[in-house]
N, C-alpha and C positions, 0 to 999 in steps of 0.2 A: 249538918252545915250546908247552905247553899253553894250551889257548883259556880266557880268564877268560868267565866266566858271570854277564850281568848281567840282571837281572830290572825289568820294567818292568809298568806294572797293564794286565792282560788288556784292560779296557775302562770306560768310565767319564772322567769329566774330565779326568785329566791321561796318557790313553793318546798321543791326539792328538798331544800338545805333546812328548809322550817321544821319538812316533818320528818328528817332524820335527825335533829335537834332534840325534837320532843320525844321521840323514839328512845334517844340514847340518855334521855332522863327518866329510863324505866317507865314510861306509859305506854298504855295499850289499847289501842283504839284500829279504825279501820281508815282507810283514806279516801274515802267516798267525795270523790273528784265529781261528780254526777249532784251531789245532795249540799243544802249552805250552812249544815251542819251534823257533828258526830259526836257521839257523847266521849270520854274517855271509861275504860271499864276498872281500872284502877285508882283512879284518883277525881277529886272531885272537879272536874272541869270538864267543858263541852269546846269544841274546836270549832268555829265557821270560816267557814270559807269563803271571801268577797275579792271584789277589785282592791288595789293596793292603795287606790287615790281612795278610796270610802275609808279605808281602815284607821286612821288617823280621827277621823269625824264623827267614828260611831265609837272609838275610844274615848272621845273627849263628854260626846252624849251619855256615856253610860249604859251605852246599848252593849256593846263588848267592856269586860273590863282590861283584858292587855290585850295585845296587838303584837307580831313581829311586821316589821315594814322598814324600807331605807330611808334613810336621815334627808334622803332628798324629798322625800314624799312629804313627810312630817314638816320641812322647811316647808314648802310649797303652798302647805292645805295652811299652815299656821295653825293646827289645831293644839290646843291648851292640855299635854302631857306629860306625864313626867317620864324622862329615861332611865330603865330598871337597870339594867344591862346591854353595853355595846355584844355584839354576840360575832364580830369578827369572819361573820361571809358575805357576799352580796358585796364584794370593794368594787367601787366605782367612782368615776369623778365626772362631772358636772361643767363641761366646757365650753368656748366659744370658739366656733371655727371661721376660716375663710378658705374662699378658693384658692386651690393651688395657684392660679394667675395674678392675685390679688396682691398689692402693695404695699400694704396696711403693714405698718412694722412695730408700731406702737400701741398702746390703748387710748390714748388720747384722738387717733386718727379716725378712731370710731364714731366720737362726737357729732348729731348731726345722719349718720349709717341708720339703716333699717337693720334688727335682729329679729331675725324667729325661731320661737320658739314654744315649749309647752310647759315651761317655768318662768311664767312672765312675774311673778312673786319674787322669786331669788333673785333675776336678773336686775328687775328693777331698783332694789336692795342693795346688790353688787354696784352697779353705776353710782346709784345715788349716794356713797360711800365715797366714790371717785369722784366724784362731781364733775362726771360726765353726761349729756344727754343725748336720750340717743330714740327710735322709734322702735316700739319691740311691738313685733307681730306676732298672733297667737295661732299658733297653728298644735293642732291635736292629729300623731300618724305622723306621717315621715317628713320628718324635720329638715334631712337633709336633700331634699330635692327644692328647695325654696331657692337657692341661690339661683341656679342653673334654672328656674324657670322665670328669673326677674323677678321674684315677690320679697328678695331682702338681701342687704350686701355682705351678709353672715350668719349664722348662725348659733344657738346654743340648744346643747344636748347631752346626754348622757354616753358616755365614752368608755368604756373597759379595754378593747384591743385598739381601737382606732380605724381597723380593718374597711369598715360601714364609710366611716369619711373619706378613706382613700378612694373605695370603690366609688363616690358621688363627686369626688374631683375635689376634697376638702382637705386640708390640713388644720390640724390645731394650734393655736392662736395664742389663749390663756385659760387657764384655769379658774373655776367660780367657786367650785366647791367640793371637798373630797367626801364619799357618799358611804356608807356599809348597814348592815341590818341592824336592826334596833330593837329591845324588847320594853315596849311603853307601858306605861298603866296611866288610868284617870286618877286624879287625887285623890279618891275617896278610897282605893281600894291599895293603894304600895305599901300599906300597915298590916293590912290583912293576912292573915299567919298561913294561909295556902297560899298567898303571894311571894311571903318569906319562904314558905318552903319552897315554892317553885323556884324564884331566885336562887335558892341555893344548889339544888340539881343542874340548872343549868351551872353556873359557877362552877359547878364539879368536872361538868361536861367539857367545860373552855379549858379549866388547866390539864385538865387531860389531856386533849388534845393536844397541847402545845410541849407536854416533856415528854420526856422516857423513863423507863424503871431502869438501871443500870448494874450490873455487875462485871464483879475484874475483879481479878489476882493478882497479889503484889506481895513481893519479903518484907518484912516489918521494918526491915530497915532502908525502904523506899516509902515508906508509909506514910508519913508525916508529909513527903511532896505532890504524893497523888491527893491525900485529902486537902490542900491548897488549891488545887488546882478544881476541886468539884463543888460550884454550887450547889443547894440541895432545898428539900423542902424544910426539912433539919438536919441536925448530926449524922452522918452516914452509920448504918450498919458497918459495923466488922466483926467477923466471925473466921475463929481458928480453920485451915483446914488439917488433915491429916496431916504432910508434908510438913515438918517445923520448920516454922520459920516462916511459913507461907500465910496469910490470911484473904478472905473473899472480903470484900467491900460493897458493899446493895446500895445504893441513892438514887433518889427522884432528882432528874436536873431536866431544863429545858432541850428540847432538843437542839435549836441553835445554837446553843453554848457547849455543848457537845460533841455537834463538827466541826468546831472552831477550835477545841481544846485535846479532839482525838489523838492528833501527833503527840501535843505536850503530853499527854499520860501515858503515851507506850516510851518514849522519852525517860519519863518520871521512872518506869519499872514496872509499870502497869500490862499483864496479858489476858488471854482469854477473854475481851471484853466482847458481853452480851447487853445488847439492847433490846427494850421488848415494850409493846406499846404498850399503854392505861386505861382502864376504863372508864373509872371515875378516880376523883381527887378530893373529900372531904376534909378539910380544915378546921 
């Protein structure tokens, strides 16, 4: 079977999180940060490594057939893909700031403002939605020193801590668009059965992550309140222990629902509770 070819960003924020991703989907490969590509040695796919702005482009060419890259990118290039799987790192949002001095209290006060930025695609999109108009300057590199040098009366950028705009003298404004990793493919290839399966490994990977495997101790006749109280993947195990009267309870539940509901189960009659992470989650 031909090897599918998926493109991941050479390096930068969401390099990291891509190739522990595919790691923890049981492949094995090398992470040759140096080379624009690696083969995988278990499975049939080759990884390349590019800029994150190409990865969208050569998805849609057919040059790669998937891609991980963020929703901002994929908005921006306008490249023609389809989304496999949100894959839930890389969270970011997409904003438009002004200087802390600035007066601006509304978004209509913009109409008429210069913005720069290096998403003149989205923002244009964004306004023209508002039917607002406005000048947006294209600047590629650091977005935020445009105010403070005179070349624009705001800005729009990519924002995670907000840290970068306080440091430049900015505040944020409004919101354009809320951003996280993506795993794309070209139309020709999201039927493809090493797609399906890839899909699916990763799949396994995300709800793993997000539960626990669960066990606790409860008398039978607490038993009926603790299993109310625990979503699951299914029916909870229950298993006698020695002690009559006692039984162990085993469930896969999310983890947030979990430390949300810890009091109600030891409440319930619930002891001994162990939590223990997942590796994978096959459904």
């Amino acid at each position: 079977m031909k090897n599918l070819k998926i493109a991941i960003q050479k390096s930068g924020r969401l390099n990291q999180k891509s190739v522990e991703l595919l790691k923890n989907c049981g492949l094995s490969f090398e992470n040759y940060k140096s080379s624009l590509k690696t083969p995988v040695h278990n499975f049939n796919l080759e990884i390349l490594y590019l800029r994150d702005d190409d990865i969208p482009g050569y998805v849609e060419q057919g040059i790669a057939d998937l891609g991980i890259v963020g929703e901002n990118i994929i908005q921006e290039t306008e490249a023609e893909v389809e989304y496999i799987e949100r894959l839930g790192f890389g969270k970011c949002s997409l904003k438009i700031a002004t200087p802390i001095s600035s007066d601006i209290s509304v978004l209509s006060e913009l109409n008429g403002k210069s913005i720069a930025t290096s998403y003149p695609n989205i923002l244009k999109k964004f306004f023209d939605s508002k039917n607002i108009s406005v000048h947006i300057h294209e600047i590629s590199g650091s977005v935020e020193i445009a105010p403070g040098l005179g070349l624009s009366d705001a800005i729009c950028d990519i924002v995670s801590t907000g840290a970068t705009l306080k440091n430049n003298g900015l505040k944020p404004f409004a919101n354009v668009m809320d951003s996280e990793a993506i795993l794309i493919g070209n139309k020709e290839i999201v039927e493809n059965p090493l797609t399906l399966e890839l899909k699916q490994r990763v799949c396994s990977v995300l709800r793993a992550k997000s539960t626990k495997y669960v066990v606790l101790n409860v008398e039978r006749d607490n038993l009926k309140k603790v299993l109310e109280l625990l979503p699951g993947v299914k029916s909870p195990t229950v298993v006698p222990l020695a002690e009559d009267n006692w039984v162990a309870v085993h469930t896969v539940i999310p983890e947030d629902a979990f430390w949300h509901k810890i009091n109600q189960l030891k409440e319930a009659g619930a002891q001994g509770l162990v939590v223990m992470p997942i590796e994978k989650i096959i459904l």
